[in-house]
N, C-alpha and C positions, 0 to 999 in steps of 0.2 A: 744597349742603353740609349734611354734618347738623349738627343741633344738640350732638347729643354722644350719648352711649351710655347704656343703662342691661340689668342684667345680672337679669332674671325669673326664677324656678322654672314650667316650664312640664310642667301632667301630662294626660295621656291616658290613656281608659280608665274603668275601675267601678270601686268601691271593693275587687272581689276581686281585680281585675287593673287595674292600673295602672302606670303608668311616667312619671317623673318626670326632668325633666333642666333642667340651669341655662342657660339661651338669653341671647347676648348681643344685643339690637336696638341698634339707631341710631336715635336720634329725628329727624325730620325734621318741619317745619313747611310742612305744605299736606294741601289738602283732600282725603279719600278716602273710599270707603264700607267700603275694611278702616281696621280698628282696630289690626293686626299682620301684616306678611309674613312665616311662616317660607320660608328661602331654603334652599341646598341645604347653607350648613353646618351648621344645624339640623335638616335633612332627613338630614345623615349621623349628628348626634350618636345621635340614636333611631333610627338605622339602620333609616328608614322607606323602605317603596316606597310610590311614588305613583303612579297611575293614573289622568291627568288627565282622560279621556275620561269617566271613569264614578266621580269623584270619590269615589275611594278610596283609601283610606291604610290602609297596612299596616305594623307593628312590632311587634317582638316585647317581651314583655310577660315576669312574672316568672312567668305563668301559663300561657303559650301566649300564641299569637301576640293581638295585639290589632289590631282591624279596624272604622277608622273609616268610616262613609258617610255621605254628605252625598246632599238630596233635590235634585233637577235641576230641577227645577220652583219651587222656593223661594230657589235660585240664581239663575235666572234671573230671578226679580221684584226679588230685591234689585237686582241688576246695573240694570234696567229703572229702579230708584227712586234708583238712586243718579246716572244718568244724567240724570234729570229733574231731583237736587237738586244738581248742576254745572251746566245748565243754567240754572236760577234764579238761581246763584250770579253765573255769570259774566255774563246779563243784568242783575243788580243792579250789578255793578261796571260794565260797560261804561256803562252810563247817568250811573254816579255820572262816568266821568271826561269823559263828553259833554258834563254839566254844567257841568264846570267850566272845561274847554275854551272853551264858551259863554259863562260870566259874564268868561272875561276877554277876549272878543273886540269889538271895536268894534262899534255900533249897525249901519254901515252894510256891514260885512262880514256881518251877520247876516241883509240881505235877501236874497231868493230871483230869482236871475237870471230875466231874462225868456226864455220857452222858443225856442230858435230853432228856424229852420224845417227842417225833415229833409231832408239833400242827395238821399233815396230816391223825396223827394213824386213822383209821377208831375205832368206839365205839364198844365195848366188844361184845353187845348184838345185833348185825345186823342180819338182816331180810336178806335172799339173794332173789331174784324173778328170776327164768327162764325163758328166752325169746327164740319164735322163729327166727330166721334170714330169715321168709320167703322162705322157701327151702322144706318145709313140712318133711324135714328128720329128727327123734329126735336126731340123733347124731350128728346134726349143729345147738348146743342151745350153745346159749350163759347167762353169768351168770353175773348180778348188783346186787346194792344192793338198797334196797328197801329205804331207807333213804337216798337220795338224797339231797345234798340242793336245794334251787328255783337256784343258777348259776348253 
């Protein structure tokens, strides 16, 4: 749910060519590496086209068209850091609530079960049998074990 609205001047462009329009956002409260989504009603006010493969924006201007490009390489590092700094984020929270989970859990729920034994262990007393892998070489044997189940 957002927090509520708030209505910016938002301009594109150079100082010879620019173009300027009042964009209404929603404030929402959580973490991102944009600072601002324009969406498509915004994308209609400036009757922009966008070209998201080759991150280009295009509208028209009081000059001629105006044509925004963004570098792909520098997109993608942000994206890369912005990833690593949610990553930290949500490692810090997750610990904090491990913690506290922790401090309100009894001493003896806090010990560490003793490992039991794995129902896969093969049995003490196995029989190996050497096999050839058809290569007639003895030093391409491979080795089972003789106690098989029927699977």
């Amino acid at each position: 749910m957002p927090l509520g609205q708030i209505t910016l001047p938002v301009t594109f462009g150079t100082p010879s060519n620019y173009r300027t329009e009042f964009i209404k956002f929603k404030v929402a409260d959580f973490e991102s590496s944009y600072h601002a989504i324009l969406g498509r009603p915004a994308l209609a006010k400036f009757m922009a086209i966008p070209h998201y493969s080759y991150l280009f924006l295009k509208m028209l201007g009081p000059n001629g068209v105006l044509s925004l490009r963004s570098d792909l390489k520098c997109a993608f590092d942000y994206d890369v850091q912005a990833i690593q700094i949610a990553a930290k984020a949500q490692a810090a929270s997750g610990r904090k609530e491990i913690a506290t989970v922790a401090a309100e859990m009894n001493p003896e729920e806090l010990e560490i079960p003793a490992k039991k034994p794995s129902i896969l262990a093969p049995p003490k007393e196995v029989d190996d049998k050497q096999i050839d892998l058809g290569t007639g070489d003895p030093s391409k044997m491979e080795t089972i074990s003789a106690h098989l189940s029927a699977k």
